[in-house]
Structures are given as structure tokens and as C-alpha cells.
C-alpha positions in Angstrom: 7.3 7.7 7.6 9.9 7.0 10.2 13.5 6.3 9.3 12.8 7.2 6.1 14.5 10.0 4.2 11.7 12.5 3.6 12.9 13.0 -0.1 12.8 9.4 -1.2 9.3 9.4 0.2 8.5 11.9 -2.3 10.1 10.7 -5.1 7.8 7.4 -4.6 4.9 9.5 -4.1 5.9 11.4 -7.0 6.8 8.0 -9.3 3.1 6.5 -8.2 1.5 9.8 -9.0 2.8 9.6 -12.4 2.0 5.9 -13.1 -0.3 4.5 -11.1 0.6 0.5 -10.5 -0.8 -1.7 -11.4 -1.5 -0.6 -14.5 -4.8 -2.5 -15.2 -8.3 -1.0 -17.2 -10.7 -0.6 -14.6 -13.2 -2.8 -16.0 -10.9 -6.2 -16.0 -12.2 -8.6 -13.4 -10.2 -11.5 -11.4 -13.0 -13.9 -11.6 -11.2 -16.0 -14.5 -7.6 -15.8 -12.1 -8.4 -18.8 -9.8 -5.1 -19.4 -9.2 -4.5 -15.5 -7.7 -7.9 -15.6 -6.0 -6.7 -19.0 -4.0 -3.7 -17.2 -2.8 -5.5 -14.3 -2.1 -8.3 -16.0 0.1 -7.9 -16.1 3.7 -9.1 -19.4 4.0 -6.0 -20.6 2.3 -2.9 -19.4 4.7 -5.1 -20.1 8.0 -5.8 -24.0 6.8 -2.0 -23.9 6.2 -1.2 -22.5 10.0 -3.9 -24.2 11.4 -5.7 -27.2 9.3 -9.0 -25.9 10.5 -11.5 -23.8 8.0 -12.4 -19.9 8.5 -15.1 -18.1 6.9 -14.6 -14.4 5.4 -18.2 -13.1 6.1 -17.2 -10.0 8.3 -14.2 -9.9 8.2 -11.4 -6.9 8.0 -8.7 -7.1 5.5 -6.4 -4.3 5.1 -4.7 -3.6 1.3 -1.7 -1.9 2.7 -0.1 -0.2 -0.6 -3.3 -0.5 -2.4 -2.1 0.9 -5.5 -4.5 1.7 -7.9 -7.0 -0.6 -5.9 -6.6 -4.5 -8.6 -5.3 -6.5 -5.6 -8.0 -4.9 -3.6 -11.1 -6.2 -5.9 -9.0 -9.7 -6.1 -9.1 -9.6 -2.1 -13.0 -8.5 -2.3 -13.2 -10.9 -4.9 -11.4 -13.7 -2.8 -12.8 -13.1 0.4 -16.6 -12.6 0.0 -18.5 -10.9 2.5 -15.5 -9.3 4.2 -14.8 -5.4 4.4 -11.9 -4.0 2.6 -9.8 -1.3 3.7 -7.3 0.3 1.7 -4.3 2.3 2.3 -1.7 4.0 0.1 0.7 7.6 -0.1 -0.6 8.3 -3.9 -4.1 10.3 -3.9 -3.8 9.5 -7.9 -3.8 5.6 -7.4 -6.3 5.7 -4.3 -8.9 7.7 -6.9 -8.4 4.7 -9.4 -8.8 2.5 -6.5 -12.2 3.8 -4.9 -13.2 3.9 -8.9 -12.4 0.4 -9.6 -14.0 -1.2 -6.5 -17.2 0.9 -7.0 -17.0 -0.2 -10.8 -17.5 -3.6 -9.5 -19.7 -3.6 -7.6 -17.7 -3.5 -4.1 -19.6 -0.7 -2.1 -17.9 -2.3 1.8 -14.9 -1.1 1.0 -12.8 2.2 1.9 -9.0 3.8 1.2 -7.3 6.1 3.0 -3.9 8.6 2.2 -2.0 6.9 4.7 1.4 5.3 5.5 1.9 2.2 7.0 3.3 3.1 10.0 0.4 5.6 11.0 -2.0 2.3 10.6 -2.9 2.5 14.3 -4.6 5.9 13.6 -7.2 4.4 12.0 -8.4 2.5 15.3 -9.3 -0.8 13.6 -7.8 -4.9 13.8 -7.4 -6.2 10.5 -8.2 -10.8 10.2 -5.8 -10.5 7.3 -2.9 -7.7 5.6 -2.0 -7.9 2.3 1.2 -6.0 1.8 2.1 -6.6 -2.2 5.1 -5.3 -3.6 5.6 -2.8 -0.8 7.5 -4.4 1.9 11.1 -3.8 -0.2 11.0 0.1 0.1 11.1 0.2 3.4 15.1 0.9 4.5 13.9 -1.5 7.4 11.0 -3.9 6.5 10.9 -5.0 10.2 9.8 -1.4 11.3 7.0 -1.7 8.6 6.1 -5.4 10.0 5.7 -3.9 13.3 3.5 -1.2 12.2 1.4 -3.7 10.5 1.4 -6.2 13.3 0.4 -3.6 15.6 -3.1 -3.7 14.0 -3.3 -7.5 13.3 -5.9 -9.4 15.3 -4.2 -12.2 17.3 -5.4 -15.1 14.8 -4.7 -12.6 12.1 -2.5 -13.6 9.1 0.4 -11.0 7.4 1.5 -11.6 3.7 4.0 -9.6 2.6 6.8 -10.1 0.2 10.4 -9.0 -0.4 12.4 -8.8 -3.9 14.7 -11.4 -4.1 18.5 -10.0 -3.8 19.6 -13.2 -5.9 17.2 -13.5 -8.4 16.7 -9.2 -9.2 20.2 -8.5 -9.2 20.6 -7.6 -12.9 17.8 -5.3 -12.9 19.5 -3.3 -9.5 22.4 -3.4 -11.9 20.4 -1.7 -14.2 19.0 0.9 -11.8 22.9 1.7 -10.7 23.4 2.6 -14.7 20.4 4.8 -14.8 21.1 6.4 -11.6 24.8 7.4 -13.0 23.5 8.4 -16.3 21.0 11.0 -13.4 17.5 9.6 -14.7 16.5 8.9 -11.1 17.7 12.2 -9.6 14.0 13.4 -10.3 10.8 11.6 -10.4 11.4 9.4 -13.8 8.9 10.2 -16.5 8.4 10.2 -20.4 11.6 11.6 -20.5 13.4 9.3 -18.4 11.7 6.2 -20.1 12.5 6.9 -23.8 16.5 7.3 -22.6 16.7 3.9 -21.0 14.4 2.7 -23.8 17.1 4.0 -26.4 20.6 3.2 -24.1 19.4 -0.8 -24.1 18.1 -0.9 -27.7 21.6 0.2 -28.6 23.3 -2.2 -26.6 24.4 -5.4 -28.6 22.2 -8.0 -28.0 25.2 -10.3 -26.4 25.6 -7.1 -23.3 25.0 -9.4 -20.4 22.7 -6.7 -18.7 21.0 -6.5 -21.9 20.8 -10.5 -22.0 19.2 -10.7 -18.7 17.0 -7.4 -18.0 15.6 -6.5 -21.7 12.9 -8.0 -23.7 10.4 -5.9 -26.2 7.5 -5.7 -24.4 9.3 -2.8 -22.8 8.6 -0.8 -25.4 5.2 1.3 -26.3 2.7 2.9 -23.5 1.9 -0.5 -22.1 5.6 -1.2 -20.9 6.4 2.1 -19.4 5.1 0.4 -16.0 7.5 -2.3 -16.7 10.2 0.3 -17.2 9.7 2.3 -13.8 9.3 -0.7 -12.1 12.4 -2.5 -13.5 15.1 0.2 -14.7 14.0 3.6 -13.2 12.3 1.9 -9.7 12.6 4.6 -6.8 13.7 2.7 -3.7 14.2 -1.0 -5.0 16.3 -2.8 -2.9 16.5 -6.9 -2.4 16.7 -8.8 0.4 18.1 -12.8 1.2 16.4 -15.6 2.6 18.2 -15.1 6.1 17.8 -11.4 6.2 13.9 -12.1 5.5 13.6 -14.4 8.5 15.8 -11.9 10.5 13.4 -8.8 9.7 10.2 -11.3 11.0 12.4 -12.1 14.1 13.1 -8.0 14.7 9.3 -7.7 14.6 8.8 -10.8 17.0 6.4 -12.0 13.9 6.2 -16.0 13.2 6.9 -17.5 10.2 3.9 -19.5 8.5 4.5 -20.5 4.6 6.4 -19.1 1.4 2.8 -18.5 -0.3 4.0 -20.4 -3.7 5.3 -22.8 -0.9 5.2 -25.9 -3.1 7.8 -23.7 -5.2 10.1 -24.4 -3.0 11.2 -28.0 -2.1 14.7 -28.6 -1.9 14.0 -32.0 -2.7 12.5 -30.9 -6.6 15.9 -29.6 -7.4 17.4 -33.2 -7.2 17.1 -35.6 -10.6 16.5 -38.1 -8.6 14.9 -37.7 -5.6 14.8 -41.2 -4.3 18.3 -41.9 -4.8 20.2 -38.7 -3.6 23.8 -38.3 -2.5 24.9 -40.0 0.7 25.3 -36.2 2.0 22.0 -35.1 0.9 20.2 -38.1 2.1 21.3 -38.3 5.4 21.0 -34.4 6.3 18.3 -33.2 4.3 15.4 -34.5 6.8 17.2 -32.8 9.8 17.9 -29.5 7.9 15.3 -26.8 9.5 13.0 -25.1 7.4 15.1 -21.5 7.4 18.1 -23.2 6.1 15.9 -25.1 3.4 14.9 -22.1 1.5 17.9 -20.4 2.2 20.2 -23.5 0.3 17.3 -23.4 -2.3 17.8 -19.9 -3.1 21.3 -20.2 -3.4 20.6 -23.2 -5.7 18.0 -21.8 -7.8 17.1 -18.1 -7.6 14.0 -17.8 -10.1 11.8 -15.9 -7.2 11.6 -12.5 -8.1 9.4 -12.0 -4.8 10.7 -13.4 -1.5 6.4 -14.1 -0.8 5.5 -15.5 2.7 2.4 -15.3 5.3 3.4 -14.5 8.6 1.4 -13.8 12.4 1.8 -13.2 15.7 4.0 -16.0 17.4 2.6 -18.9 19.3 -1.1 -18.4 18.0 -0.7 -21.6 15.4 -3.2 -24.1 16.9 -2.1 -27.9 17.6 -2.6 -30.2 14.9 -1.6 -33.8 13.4 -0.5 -34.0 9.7 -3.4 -35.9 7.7 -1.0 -38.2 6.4 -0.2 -39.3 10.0 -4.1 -39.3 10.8 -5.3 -42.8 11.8 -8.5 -44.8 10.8 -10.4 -43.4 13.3 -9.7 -40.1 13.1 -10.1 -40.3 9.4 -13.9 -42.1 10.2 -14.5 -38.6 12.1 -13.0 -36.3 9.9 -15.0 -33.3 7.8 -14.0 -32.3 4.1 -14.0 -29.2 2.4 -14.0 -28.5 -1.3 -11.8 -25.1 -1.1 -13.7 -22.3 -2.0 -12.4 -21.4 -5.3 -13.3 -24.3 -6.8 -16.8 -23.3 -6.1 -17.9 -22.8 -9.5 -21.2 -23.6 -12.2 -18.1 -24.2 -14.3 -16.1 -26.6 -12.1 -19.3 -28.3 -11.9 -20.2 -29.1 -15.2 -17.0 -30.5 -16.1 -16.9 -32.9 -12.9 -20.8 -33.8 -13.8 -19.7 -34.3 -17.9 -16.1 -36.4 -16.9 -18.7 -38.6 -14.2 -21.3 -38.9 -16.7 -18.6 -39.7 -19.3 -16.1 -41.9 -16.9 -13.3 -39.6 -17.8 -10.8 -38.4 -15.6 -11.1 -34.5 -13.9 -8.0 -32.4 -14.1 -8.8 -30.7 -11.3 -5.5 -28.5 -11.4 -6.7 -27.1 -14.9 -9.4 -25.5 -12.6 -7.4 -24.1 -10.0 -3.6 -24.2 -11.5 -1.7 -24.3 -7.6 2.3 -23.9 -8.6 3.9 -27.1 -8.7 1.0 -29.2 -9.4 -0.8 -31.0 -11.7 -3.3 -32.9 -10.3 -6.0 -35.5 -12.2 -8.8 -37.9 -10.4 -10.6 -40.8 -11.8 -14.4 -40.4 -12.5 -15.2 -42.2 -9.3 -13.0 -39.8 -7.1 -13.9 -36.8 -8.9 -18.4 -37.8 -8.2 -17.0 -37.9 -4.6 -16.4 -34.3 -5.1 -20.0 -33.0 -6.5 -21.3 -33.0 -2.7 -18.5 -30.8 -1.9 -19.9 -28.4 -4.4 -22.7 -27.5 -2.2 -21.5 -28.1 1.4 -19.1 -29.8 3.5 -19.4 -33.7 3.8 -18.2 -36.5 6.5 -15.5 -38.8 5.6 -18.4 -41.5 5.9 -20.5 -40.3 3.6 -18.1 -39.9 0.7 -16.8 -43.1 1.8 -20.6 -44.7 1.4 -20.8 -43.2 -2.0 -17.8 -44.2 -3.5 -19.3 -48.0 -2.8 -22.4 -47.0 -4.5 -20.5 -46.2 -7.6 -17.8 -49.1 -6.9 -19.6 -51.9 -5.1 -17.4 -54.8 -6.9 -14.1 -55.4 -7.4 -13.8 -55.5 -11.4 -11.3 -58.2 -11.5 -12.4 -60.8 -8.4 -16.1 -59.5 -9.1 -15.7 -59.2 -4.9 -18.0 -57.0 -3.4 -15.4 -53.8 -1.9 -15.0 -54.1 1.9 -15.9 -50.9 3.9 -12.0 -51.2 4.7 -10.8 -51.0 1.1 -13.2 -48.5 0.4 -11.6 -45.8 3.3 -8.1 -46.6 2.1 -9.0 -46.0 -1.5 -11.1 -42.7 -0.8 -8.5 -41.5 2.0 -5.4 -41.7 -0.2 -7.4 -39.8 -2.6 -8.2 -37.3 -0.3 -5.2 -37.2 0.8 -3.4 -36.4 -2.0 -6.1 -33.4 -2.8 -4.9 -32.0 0.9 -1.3 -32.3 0.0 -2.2 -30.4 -2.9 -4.6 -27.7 -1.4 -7.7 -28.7 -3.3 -9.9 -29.8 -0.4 -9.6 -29.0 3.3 -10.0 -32.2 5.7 -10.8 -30.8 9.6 -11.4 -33.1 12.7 
């Protein structure tokens, strides 16, 4: 790799050799983790850049730091019909990873002993990169973005994360401890482990680094990943808000979305929202997005991961916020059910709350941070067409008056007009939320 001291490319190799992350059995599947296969679908960052739908069928996504190959099946798994393409610097966690795939079932999908900045010797464009817990050991992530982007199809998408500076920086505290006590002159191993195990189960419990970095579950075979990757990681190093944005501005690489973006509304952080200080009221609205999360992660760091999508600049296409959309647009517009609500068992519980006139709790289905999210019966029946195929605004709107003809109160039949404001504040709402996709 470039820039990058030969021996603390070893000592990774060496550290991912030894304990192949993640550390997951090779028959666990991510079908029952809707939540990680939404973010992990392409569909979901290109609605967010572009408020238009994308299929997966043939596409290219490259796992850059595949690991031992879980991300991988959740992308194959997200993203169905589309070709997989791994890449990683441990031959150990790219055998687990051609394993696991195969194990379920995956056959279009390949892994390579590569680095990331030799990506352009495999001759390929990728439609999406996923770069997981990677991006951070890089002594210059923007060298690393550039390799990546080099290979990224003009529409493609980029998500790639960075440990947060603010939120890890007990655990680098930790790492500086261990590296003066000389368990990370080496590649840590059992060894290595069982003395940081010991040195914080001595500690009094009232230690501050002790306080903030240790809990139990360290202990036994199943937290020795926890261990490496916490106390005795090879490389760690966080990053800030305004040195992300800067290493995406080195690469010449546009900013789309945090991908937990709904995690991060300066507004939340308020108690009351509607009645802020005269300050806060009056600049909030102007501050630009940058300086948002920046002033949110100095206000509340509990983002281990600095996660954001990213692409090539000036490929987002034009488009008008639904909120903003008027009555005719709305008359025109097509809606989407997103993909990973796609399910025999997201359909028997809308079919049982419509049969039952109950409401659906739609977010128990697909749990989207920083939402919870229910719809009345007559809302949620709107949605069973969905289930099988994208529907015009004026067909769910002529449904919803089947089920509602009459005002219950007045006994007034519902005009066409009160029908589309009832169904398109719905619908909105579902948007706003990321549970349907409305195109025009």
C-alpha cells in the first residue's frame, strides 16, 4: 500500500490472520437483520441522492475489506441479483469468506488478496463500494477514497466510515496503555489478550478508563475479537467531523448522507424543539449541513463510526422534496414499498391488522434509527398492493375510498380531495421515514 509503513501493514495482516473479523459462525444468516439489510441495499442511498428507484439485478458491488466475507452475504443478501466482489490483505479471512458465501448459497460472487489501492488492477466499475470498518487505517483515508473512486461507476455510490475521534477516545487511551506496557509491538495474540484482560480486571471499578472502555463480555473466547478490536487494535486512529468532510474534499468525492442520517438532527438534541433559544432559532435553518454534524458531534458524541455514503460530484440528479410536491404532481406520482419490507411475514401481519382494524407498526418490521412509525388499518391495506408491485398515487387514492367512502361523523361521502390529502400525508410521512419510495 502507498504511504503506508510496510510494517504496520503486516502487523494488520498479521492481527486479521490471527482473528479473522467478524467473528461470525458461517452458518448465521442476515435474513432476520432488516434493519442492516436496508442500509446495506443500494436502493436505499441512491433514493436518498436521487429520489428515483434502482434495481440491483446485475449489478457490481465491491466488499473492499471483506473480512471474513458476513458483510459480503448481507450485501448478496441486500442486493439480489447483483455480483459480489470481494477484496481483502488476509488469505485466512478471504478462505472464510469464499466458505461463507458458497455456504449460502451465493455462487456470483468472488474475493481477491488485494489492497485497496491496487483496485484498478482488477479492470472492473463497481454500482456500489462498501468499505466497513476499514477506511480508519489508512494514515490518509482520502488516498484510499481516491483509489476506490477510481473504480466507481459515475452514478456509483461509496459508503465508508471513519471511528469517531470524540466518541472512541477512551479506548485510544486504552491502546496508548497497552502499547507502553509493549503488547502491540508484535502481532497481539493469546498472550497479549489474557494481560490486558488481567491489567483491567484489577483496576478498581471507579478507574475512569476502566469506567468507560470495560464491560464482561470481554472476557472468554467470544470477546477476544472485542479485545483486538478495542484494546490491542493495530492502526486505530479517529477522525472529526471536519477532517471527514476534508478527506472527501482531497478526493474531489461528494457528500451524500450520514447512513444512520436520522441519527443526527441537531434539532433532536433540543427539549423542546418548537420553542428553542432566540440564538438557536434564528441560525439553526441557515447553518449548512457540514457545520450541523460537526456542532452535533461536539454536543453528543455516541457515534462510534463517523458512517456516510459518498460519489462522484455533480452526478445527484434534480429533484423537488415530496413535501414541497404539489397536487398535481402528487396525481402523477409512482410509489414503492422499499424492498425490505418485501416479506410473507410483513404481509400477514398488514393482512391480520386490516382484517382485524388494528394498527401496523411498520417500524417493528424494519426498525430505521430514530423511528417508530405506526399506520391505521386503512393506511396500512393501502400498502398490500405495494407488496407485489409499484402502484400510482391514484389507485391507492381510489382504494382508500373503497375502504373509507363516508365520513364517520357527518356520514358525508369523502371527496376525491380529502381523500389525496389524507393518503398523501400518509405517504408522506412513510417517505420521510424511508419506508416507501414516491418517484414522478
Amino acid at each position: 500500500m502507498k504511504n503506508q509503513s510496510s510494517e504496520l501493514i503486516e502487523k494488520i495482516r498479521q492481527q486479521f490472520n490471527f482473528g479473522p473479523y467478524p467473528r461470525i459462525p458461517l452458518e448465521r444468516s442476515p435474513k432476520d437483520e432488516p434493519t442492516s439489510l436496508y442500509l446495506h441495499n443500494l436502493v436505499t442511498p441512491y433514493y436518498l441522492r436521487n429520489k428515483k428507484l434502482i434495481q440491483t439485478e446485475d449489478k457490481l458491488i465491491l466488499d473492499a475489506g471483506c473480512g471474513s466475507g458476513y458483510k459480503s452475504l448481507i450485501l448478496a443478501e441486500a442486493n439480489p441479483g447483483a455480483k459480489i466482489v470481494g477484496i481483502d490483505i488476509s488469505e485466512k479471512s478471504l478462505d472464510l469468506a469464499r466458505q461463507r458465501l458458497k455456504h449460502h448459497g451465493f455462487e456470483n460472487a468472488e474475493f481477491h488478496l488485494l489492497s485497496i489501492y491496487d483496485l484498478p488492477s482488477l479492470g472492473l466499475e463497481f454500482d456500489y463500494i462498501n468499505c466497513d470498518e476499514l477506511l480508519y487505517l489508512f494514515p490518509e483515508p482520502a488516498l484510499a477514497l481516491e483509489a476506490m473512486k477510481s473504480v466507481l461507476k459515475p452514478q456509483g455510490i461509496i459508503r465508508s466510515n471513519l471511528h469517531s475521534s470524540h466518541q472512541r477516545v477512551s479506548y485510544f487511551r486504552a491502546q496508548k496503555l497497552f502499547e507502553i506496557m509493549g503488547l502491540m509491538e508484535g502481532n497481539p495474540e493469546d498472550m497479549e489478550i489474557e494481560i490486558a484482560l488481567e491489567t483491567m480486571k484489577a483496576l478498581k471499578d471507579g478507574v475512569d478508563l476502566k469506567a468507560k472502555t470495560w464491560h464482561t463480555g470481554y472476557e472468554g473466547e467470544d470477546g477476544k475479537q472485542s479485545v483486538l478490536m478495542n484494546y490491542l487494535f493495530q492502526g486505530d486512529k479517529g477522525y472529526s467531523i471536519s477532517e471527514l468532510f476534508a478527506a472527501l474534499r482531497a478526493a474531489d468525492l461528494e457528500f451524500i448522507s450520514m447512513v444512520n442520517w436520522r441519527q443526527w438532527e441537531l434539532i433532536d438534541l433540543f427539549k423542546e424543539p418548537d420553542n428553542l433559544p432566540v440564538f438557536w432559532s434564528m441560525s439553526l435553518p441557515e447553518i449548512p449541513l457540514e457545520e450541523r454534524l460537526r456542532i452535533f458531534e461536539i454536543l453528543h458524541p455516541i457515534h462510534r463510526l463517523l458512517d456516510f455514503w459518498c460519489g462522484h460530484p455533480e452526478q445527484t440528479q434534480p429533484w423537488i422534496p415530496v413535501a414541497d410536491w404539489t397536487t398535481a404532481d402528487w396525481q402523477e406520482a409512482k410509489v414503492h414499498l422499499h424492498p425490505q419490507l418485501k416479506t410473507p411475514t410483513v404481509k400477514a401481519e398488514i393482512v391480520r391488522c386490516v382484517t382485524q382494524l388494528n394498527s401496523f407498526e411498520i417500524s417493528k418490521y424494519l426498525l430505521i434509527p430514530g423511528w417508530q412509525s405506526v399506520v391505521d388499518s386503512t393506511i396500512a391495506a393501502c400498502l398490500l398492493p405495494l407488496l407485489e408491485s409499484a402502484q400510482s398515487m391514484r389507485s391507492l387514492v381510489e382504494l382508500w375510498q373503497k375502504l373509507y367512502p363516508v365520513n364517520p361523523v357527518t356520514l358525508e361521502a369523502i371527496t376525491n380531495e380529502e381523500a389525496i390529502t389524507i393518503v398523501r400525508q400518509a405517504l408522506t410521512g412513510l417517505e420521510e421515514q424511508g419506508y416507501v419510495m414516491i418517484e414522478l
